[in-house]
C-alpha positions in Angstrom: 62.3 -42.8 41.7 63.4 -44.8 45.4 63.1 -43.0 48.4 66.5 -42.3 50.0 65.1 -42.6 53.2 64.2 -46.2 52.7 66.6 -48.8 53.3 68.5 -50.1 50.3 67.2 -53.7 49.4 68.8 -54.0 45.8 69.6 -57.4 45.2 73.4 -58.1 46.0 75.4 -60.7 44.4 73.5 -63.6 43.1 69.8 -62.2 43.4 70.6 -62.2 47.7 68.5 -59.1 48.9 71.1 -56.4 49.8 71.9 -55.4 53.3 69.6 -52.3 54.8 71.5 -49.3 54.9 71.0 -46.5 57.5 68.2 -43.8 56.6 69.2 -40.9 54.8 67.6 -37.2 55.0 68.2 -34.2 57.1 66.1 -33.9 60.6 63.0 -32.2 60.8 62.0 -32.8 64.5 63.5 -34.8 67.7 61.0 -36.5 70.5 61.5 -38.2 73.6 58.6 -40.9 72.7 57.6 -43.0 69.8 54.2 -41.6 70.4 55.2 -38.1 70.1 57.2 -38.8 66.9 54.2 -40.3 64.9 52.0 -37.8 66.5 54.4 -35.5 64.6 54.2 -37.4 61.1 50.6 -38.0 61.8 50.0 -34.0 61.8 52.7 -33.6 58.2 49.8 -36.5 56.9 47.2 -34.2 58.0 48.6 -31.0 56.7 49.1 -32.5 53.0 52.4 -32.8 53.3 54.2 -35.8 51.1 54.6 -38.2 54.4 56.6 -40.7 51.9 59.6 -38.6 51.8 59.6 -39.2 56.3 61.0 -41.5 58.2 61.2 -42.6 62.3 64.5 -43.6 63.6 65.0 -44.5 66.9 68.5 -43.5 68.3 71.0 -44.6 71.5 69.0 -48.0 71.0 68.7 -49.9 74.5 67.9 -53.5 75.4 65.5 -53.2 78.3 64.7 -57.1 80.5 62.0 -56.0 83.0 62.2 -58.4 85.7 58.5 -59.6 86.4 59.1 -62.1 89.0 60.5 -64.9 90.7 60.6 -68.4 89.3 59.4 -71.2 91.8 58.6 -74.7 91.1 54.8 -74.2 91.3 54.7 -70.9 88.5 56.5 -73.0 86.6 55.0 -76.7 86.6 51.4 -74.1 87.2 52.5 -72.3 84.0 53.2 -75.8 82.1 50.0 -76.8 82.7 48.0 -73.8 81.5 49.8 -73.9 78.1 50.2 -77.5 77.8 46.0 -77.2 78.5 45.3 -74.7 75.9 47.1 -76.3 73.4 45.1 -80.2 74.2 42.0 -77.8 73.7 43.4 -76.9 70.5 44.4 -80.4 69.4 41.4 -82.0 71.0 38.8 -79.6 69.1 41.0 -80.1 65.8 40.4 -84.0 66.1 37.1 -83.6 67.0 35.9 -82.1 64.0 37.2 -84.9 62.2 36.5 -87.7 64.6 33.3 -89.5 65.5 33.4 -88.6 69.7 33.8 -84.9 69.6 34.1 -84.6 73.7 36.4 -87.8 73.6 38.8 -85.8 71.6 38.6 -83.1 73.6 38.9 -84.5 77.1 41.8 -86.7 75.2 43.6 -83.8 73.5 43.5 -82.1 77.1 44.6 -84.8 79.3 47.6 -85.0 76.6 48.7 -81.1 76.6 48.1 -80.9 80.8 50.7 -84.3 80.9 52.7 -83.1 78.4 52.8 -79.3 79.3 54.0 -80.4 82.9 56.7 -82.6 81.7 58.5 -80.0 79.1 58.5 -77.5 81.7 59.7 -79.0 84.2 62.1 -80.4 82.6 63.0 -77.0 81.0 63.1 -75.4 84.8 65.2 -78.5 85.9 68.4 -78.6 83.2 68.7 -74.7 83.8 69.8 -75.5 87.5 68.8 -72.0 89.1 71.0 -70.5 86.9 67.8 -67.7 85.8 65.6 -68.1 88.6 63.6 -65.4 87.3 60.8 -64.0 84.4 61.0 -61.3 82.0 60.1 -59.3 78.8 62.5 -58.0 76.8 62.3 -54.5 74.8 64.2 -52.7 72.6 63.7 -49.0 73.7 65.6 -45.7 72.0 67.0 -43.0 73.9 64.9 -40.9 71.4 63.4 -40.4 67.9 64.3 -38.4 65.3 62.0 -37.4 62.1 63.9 -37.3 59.1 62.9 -36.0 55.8 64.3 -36.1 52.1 66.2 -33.1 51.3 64.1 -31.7 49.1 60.8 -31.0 51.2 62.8 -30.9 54.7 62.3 -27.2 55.2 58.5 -27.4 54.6 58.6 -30.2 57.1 60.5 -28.7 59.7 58.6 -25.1 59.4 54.7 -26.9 59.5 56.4 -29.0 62.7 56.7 -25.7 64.2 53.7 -24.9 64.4 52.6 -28.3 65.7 52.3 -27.9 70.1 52.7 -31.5 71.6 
């Protein structure tokens, strides 16, 4: 037997993986927080209860930049050079395992990433013309999260949720 609450993934024309379809299954509980919703399901797992038939769904979905600073020549060219550094280390010790002149390899594969870490960013920072002058992190944040449950053990699930104090 499927679970309704999963997404539909039977194969659509020509063997393609069908489209997800929303969750199905009547709510049991409503949370402001992720946290507090698997806290919830979390407690239905510890009271036995058949945690298959749940599912999370996050709802009024939100796209959330957080702006965590200002972009300025030196972060960036600074910022090239840290990554372009780790990733010489990388190559360097790589080729050095192979290689006859292990520190050779290294110092090589470092030189390389600083030189080459400096030039990608910079020219990166330079063709986008101050036109996003500024760093981020993007998340995708719901408004808040609903537990639903299959049908058939929803009023079970809503009546041991009751009794759970968050």
């Amino acid at each position: 037997m499927t679970n309704p609450l999963q997404p539909d993934r039977t194969p659509g024309p020509g063997g393609q993986p069908g489209l997800p379809t929303p969750p199905k299954g009547w709510p049991i509980g409503s949370y402001p927080t992720y946290a507090e919703a698997q806290r919830a399901v979390d407690y239905l797992s510890d009271q036995e209860f058949p945690v298959q038939h749940v599912t999370i769904v996050g709802v009024d979905l939100m796209q959330v930049e957080r702006v965590t600073g200002r972009l300025t020549w030196p972060r960036v060219l600074g910022g090239g050079i840290l990554t372009g550094a780790w990733l010489g280390l990388f190559i360097g010790l790589v080729l050095g395992l192979f290689g006859t002149n292990a520190w050779g390899s290294l110092l090589t594969g470092l030189i390389a990433g600083i030189f080459f870490g400096l030039i990608t960013s910079g020219v990166q920072y330079a063709m986008s013309r101050g036109a996003r002058d500024f760093s981020s992190t993007l998340q995708l944040v719901a408004g808040r999260y609903d537990v639903l449950c299959d049908p058939v053990c929803a009023e079970q699930g809503r009546d041991l949720l009751g009794r759970l104090s968050l």
